[in-house]
Backbone as CSV, one residue per row, in Angstrom:
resi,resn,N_x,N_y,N_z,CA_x,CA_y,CA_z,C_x,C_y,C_z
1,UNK,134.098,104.271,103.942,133.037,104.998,103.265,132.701,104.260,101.976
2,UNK,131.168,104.059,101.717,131.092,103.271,100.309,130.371,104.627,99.961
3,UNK,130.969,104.494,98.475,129.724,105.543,97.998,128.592,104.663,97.014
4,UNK,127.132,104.784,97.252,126.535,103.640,96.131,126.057,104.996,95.185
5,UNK,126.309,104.484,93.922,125.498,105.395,92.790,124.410,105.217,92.797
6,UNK,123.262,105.532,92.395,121.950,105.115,92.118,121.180,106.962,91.440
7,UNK,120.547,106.677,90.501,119.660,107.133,90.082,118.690,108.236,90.711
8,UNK,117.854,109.182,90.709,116.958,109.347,91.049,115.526,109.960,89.720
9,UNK,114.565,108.915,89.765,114.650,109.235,88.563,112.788,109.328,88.667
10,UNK,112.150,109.483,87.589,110.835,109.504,87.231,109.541,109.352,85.941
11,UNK,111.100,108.202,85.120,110.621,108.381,83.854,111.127,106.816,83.769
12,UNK,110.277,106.340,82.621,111.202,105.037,82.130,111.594,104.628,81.719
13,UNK,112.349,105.546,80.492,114.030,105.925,80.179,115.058,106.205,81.060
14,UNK,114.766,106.809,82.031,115.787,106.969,83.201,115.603,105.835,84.371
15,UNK,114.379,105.005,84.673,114.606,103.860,84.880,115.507,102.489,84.859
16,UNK,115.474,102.730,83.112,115.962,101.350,82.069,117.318,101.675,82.168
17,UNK,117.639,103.023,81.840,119.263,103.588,81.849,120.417,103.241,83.347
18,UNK,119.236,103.131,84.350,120.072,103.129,85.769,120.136,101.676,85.516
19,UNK,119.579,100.661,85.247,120.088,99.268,84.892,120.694,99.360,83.944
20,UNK,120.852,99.522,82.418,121.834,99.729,81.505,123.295,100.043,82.053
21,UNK,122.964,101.344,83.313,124.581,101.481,83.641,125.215,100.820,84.757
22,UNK,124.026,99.840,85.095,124.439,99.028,86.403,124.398,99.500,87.411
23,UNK,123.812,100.946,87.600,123.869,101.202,88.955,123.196,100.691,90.604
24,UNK,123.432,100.779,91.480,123.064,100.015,92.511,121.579,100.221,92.802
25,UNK,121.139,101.609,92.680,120.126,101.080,93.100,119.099,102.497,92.141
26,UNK,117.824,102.569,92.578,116.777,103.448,91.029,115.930,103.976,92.147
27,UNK,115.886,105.558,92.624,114.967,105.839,93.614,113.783,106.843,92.633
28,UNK,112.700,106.419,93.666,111.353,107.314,93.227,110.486,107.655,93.669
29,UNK,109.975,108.901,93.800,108.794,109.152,94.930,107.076,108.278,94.200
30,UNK,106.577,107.856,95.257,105.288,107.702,94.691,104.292,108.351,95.620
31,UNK,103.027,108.460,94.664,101.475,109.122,94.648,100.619,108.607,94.414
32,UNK,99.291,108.295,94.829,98.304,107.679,94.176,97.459,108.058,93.712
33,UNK,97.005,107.710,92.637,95.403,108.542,92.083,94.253,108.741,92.862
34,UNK,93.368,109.261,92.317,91.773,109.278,93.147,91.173,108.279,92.634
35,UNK,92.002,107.328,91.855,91.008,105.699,91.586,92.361,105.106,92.195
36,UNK,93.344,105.276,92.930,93.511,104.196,93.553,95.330,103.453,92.971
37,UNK,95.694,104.065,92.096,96.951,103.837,91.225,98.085,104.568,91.479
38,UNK,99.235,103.758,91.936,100.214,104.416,92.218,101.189,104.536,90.988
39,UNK,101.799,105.806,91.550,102.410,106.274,90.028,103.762,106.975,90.891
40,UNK,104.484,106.996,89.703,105.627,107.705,90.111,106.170,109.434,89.638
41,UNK,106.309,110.179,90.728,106.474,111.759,90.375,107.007,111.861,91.574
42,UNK,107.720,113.149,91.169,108.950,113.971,92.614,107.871,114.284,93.393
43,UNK,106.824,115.493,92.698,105.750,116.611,93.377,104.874,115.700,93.378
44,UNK,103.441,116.333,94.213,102.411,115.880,94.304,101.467,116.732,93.274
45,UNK,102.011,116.883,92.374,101.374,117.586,91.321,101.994,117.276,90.193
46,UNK,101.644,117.313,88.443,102.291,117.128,87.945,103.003,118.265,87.005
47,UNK,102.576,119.664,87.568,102.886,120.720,86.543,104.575,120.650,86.324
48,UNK,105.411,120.855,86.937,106.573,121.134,86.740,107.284,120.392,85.950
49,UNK,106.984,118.452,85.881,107.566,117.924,85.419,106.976,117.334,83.763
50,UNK,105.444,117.796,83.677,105.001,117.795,82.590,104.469,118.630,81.435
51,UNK,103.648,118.373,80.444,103.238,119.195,79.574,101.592,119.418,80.342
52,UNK,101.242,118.781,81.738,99.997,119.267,82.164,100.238,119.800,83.522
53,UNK,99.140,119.602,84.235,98.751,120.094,85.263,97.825,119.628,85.738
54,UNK,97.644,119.663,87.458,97.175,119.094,88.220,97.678,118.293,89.417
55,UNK,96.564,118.019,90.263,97.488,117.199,91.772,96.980,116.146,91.544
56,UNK,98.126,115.184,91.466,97.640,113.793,91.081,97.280,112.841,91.979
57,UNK,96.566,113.150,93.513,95.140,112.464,94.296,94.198,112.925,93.786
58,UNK,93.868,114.291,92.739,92.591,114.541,92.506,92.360,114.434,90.959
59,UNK,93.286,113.140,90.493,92.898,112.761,88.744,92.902,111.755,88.785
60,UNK,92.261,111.477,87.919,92.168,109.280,87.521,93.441,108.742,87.062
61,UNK,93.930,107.955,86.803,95.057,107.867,86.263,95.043,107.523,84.710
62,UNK,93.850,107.695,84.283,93.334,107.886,82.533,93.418,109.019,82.365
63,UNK,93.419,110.174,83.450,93.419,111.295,82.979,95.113,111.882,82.926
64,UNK,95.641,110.956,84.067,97.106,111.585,84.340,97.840,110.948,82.874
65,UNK,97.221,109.810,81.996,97.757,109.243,81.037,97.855,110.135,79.726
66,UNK,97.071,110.802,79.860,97.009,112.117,78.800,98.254,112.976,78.717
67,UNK,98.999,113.126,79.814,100.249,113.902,79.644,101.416,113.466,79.523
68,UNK,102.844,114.140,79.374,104.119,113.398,78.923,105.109,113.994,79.683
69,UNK,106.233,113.366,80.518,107.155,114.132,80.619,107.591,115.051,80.076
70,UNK,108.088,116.047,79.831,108.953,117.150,78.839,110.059,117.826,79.367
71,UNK,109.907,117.548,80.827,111.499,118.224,81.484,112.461,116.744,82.121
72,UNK,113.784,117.085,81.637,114.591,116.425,81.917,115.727,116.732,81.060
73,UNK,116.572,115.653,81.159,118.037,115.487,80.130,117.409,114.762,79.091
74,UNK,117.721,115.203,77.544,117.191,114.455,76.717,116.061,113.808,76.378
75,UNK,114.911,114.413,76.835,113.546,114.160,76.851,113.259,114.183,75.462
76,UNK,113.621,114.972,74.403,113.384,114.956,72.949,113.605,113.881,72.202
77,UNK,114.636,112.784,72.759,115.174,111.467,72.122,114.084,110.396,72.563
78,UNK,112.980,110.571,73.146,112.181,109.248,73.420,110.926,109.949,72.931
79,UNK,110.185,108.446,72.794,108.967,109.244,71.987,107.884,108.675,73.399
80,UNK,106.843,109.465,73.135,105.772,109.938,73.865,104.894,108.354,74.636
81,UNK,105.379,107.639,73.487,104.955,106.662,74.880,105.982,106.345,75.860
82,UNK,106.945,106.451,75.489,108.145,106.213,76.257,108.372,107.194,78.061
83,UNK,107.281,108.323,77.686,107.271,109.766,78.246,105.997,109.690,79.019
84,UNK,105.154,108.552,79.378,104.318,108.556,79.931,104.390,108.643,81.358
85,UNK,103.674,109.003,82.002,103.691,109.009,83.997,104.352,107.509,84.519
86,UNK,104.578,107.106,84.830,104.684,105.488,85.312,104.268,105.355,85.986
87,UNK,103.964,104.207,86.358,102.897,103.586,87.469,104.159,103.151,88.533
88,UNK,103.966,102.420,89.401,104.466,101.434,90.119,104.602,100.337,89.771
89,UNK,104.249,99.782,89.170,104.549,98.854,88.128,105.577,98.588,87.168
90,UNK,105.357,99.669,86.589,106.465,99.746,85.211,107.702,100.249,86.028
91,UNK,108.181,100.542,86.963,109.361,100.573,87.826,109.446,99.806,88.418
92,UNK,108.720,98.937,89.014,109.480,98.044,89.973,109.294,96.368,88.728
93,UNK,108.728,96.469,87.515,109.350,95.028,86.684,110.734,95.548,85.993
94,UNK,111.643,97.188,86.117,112.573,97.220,85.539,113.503,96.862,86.830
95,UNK,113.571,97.469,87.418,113.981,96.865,89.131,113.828,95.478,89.158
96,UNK,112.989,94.926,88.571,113.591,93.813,88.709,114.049,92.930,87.851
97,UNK,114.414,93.367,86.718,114.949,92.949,85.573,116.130,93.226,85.435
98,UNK,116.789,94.128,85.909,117.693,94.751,86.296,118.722,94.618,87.398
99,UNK,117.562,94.414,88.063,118.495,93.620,89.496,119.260,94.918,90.453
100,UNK,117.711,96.131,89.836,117.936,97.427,90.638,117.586,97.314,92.631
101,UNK,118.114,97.987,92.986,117.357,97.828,94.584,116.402,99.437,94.198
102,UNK,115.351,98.911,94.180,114.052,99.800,94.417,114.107,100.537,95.556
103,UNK,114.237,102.307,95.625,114.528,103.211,96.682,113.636,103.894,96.869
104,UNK,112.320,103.707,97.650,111.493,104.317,97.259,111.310,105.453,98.331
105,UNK,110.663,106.791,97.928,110.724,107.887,99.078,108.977,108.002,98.900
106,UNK,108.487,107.451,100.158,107.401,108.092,100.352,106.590,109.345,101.226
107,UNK,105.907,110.197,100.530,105.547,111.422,101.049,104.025,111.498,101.496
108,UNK,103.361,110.510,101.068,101.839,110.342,101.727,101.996,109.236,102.253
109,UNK,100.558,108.807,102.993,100.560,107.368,103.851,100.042,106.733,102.593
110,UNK,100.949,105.759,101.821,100.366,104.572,101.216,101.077,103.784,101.100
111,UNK,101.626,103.339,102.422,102.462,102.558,102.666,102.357,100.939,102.505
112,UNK,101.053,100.564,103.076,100.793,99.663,103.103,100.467,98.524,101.575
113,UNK,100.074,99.869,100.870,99.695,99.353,99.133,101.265,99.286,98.621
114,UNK,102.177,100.191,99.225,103.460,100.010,98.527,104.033,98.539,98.812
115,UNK,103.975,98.568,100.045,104.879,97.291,100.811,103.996,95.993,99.841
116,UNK,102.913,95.933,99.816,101.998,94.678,99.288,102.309,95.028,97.914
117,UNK,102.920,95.739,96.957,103.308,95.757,95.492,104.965,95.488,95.695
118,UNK,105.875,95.483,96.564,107.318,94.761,96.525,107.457,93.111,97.141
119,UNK,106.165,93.247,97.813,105.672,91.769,98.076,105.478,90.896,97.027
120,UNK,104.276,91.558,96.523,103.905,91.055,94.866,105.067,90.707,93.992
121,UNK,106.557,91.723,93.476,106.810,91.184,93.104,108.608,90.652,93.697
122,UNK,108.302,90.713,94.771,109.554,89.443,95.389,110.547,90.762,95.880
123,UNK,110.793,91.737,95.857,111.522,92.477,96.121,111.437,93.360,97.672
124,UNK,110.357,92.884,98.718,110.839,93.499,99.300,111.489,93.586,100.830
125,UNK,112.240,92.308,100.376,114.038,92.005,101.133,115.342,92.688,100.834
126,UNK,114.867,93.026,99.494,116.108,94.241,98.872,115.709,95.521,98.271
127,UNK,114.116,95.893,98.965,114.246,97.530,99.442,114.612,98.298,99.887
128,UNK,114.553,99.567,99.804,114.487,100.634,100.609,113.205,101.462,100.675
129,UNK,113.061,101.506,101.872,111.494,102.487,102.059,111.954,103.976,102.718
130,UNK,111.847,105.009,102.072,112.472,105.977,103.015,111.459,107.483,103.179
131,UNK,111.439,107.981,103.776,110.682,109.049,103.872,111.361,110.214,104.679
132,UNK,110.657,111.724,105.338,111.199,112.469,106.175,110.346,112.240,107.019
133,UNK,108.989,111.627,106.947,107.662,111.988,107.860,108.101,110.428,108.518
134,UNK,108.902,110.949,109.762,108.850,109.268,111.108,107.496,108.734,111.145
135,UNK,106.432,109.147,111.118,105.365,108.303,111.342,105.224,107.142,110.194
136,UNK,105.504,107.508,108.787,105.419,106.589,107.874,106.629,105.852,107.668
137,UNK,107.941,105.826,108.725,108.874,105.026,108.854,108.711,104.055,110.064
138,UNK,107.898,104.536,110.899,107.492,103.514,112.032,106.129,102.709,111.594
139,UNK,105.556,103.388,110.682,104.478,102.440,110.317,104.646,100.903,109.369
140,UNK,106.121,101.679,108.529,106.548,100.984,106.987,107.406,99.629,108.445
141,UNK,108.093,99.883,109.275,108.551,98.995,110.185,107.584,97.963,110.956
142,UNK,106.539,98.873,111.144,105.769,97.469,111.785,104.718,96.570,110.461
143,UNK,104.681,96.611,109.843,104.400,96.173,108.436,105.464,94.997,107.634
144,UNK,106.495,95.812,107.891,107.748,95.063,107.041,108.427,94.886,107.051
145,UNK,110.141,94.078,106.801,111.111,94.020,107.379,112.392,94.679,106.033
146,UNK,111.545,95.206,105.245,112.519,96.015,104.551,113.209,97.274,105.323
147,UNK,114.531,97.525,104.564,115.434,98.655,104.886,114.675,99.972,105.147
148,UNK,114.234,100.794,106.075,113.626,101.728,106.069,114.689,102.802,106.567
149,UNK,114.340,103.761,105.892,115.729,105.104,105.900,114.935,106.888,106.234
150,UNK,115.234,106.747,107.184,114.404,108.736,107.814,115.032,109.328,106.815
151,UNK,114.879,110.465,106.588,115.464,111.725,105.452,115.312,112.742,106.847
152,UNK,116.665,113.174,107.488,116.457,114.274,108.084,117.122,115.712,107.439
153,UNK,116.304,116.955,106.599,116.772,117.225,105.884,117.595,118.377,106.605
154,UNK,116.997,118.961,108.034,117.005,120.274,108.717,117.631,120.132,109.638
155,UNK,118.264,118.435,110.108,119.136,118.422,111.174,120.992,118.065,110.795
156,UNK,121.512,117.996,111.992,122.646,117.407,112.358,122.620,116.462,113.401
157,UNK,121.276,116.673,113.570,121.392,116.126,115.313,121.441,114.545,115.373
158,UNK,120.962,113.581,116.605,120.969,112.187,116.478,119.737,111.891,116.584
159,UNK,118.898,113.000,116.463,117.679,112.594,116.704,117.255,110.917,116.456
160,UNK,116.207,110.522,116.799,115.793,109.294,115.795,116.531,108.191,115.554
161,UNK,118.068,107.853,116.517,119.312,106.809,115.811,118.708,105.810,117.136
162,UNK,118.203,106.208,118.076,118.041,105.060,118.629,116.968,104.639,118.230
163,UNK,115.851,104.841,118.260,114.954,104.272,117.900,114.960,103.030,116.162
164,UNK,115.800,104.137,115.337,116.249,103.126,114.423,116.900,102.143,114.358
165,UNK,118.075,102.398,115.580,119.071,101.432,116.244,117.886,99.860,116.254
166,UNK,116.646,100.148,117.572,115.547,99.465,117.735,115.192,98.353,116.367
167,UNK,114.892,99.482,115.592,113.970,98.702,114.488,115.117,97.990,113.534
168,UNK,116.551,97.767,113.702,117.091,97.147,112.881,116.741,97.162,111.303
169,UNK,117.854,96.686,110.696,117.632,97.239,109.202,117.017,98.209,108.668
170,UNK,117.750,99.702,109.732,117.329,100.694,109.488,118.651,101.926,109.097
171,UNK,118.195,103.270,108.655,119.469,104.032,108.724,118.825,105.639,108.271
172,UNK,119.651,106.276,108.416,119.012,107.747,108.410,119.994,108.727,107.529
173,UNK,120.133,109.813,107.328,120.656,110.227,106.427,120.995,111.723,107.259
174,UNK,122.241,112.679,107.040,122.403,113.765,108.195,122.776,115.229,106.547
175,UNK,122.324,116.068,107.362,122.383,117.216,106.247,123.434,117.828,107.119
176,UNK,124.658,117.348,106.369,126.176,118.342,106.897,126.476,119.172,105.269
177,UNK,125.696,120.320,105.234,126.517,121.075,103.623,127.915,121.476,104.065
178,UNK,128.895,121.160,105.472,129.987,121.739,104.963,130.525,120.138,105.689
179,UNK,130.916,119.601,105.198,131.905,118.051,105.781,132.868,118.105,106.951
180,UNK,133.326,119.426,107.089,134.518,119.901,107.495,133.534,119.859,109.650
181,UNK,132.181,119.745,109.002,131.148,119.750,110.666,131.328,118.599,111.061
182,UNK,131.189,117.293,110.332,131.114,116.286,110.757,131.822,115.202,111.576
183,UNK,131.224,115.413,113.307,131.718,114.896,114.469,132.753,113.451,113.922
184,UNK,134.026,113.526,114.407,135.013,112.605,113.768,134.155,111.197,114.837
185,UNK,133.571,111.153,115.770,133.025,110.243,116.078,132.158,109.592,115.860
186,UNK,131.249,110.081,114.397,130.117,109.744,113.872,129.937,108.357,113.215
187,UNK,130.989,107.639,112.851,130.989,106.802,112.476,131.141,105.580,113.062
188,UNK,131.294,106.038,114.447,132.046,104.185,115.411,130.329,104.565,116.148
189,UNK,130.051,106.053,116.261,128.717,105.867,117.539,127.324,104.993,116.382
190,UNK,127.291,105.584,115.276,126.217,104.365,114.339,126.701,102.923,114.180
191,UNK,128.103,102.925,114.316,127.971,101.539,113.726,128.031,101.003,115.137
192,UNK,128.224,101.492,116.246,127.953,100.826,117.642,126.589,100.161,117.279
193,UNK,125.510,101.434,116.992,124.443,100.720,117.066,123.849,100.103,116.040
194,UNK,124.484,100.255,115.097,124.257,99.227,113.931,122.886,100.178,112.886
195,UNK,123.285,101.091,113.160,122.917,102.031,111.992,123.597,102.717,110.504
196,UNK,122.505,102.454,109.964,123.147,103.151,108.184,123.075,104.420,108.707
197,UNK,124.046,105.012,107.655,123.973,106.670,107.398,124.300,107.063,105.840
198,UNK,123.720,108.181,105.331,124.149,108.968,104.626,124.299,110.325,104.291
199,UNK,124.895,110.985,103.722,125.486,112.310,103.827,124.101,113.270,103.425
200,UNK,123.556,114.493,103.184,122.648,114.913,102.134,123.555,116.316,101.820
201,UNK,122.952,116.582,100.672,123.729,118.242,100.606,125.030,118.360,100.488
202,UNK,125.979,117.335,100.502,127.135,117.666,100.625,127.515,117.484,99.353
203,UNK,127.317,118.616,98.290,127.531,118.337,96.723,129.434,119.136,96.599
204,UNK,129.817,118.957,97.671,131.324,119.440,96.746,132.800,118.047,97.083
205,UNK,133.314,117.744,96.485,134.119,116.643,96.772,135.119,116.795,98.616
């Protein structure tokens, strides 16, 4: 069992910090504007995590620039430019300054603009592309030969291992909240086929 640390983060103080502490790798959902700019946020909106509001396909990204993070750990210690939305950009030059592996979870189809921005900047041989929606993991596969990872959040099952088996440099993730479920054979039948796995939900040691 390896366990990798990594981040999940949406700011770029918590960016810079997951390289500061060396961790393996810096994950982040992205969104794009209605001009076209990908940015980084959990939701497809930005109320929860900011001082505004709105769904950020239906703002410019001059307009999404107007607001600031304000929820998190220690959000009061950085100042307001520091607290801005991030682009895709300003995460993947700390990723690579850092020598983070960029984890990215995508929830709309903009796959193709993502893959051509880890292209751009050299990173994406030591991605991760991951999503729950299979269609944008079979799409991110015939596109690219980065690590692509299903999020199955509602199963146990094997759904989906062969087909990933297929697409090589692939792996999926299983929602066991009690450990004590998990088939003692789970680990020789993926690595038969040469699949990643990881745990979800299982927050108790």
């Amino acid at each position: 069992i390896i366990i990798l640390r990594h981040f999940r983060c949406i700011s770029i103080p918590a960016f810079r910090l997951s390289g500061v502490y060396k961790f393996w790798g810096c994950e982040t959902d992205l969104w794009e504007t209605s001009d076209g700019v990908i940015v980084c946020m959990h939701d497809s909106t930005i109320d929860r995590m900011t001082d505004g509001s709105g769904t950020i396909s239906d703002m410019t990204y001059s307009q999404l620039q107007q607001y600031h993070i304000d929820t998190g750990n220690h959000v009061s210690d950085y100042s307001q430019d520091e607290l801005v939305i991030p682009t895709i950009d300003d995460y993947l030059t700390i990723c690579r300054y850092y020598g983070l592996v960029p984890f990215i979870e995508l929830k709309t189809d903009i796959v193709e603009d993502v893959i051509q921005k880890l292209k751009d900047y050299g990173l994406e041989d030591v991605s991760v592309i991951s999503s729950s929606y299979w269609n944008l993991i079979t799409k991110a596969r015939g596109l690219s030969n980065a690590f692509v990872h299903w999020i199955n959040t509602s199963s146990t099952s094997m759904t989906h291992v062969t087909e990933l088996s297929a697409m090589k440099n692939a792996g999926r993730s299983f929602n066991y909240q009690d450990m004590t479920l998990v088939p003692s054979n789970l680990n020789s039948q993926l690595n038969n086929l040469n699949v990643s796995y990881c745990f979800r939900a299982a927050d108790t040691l």
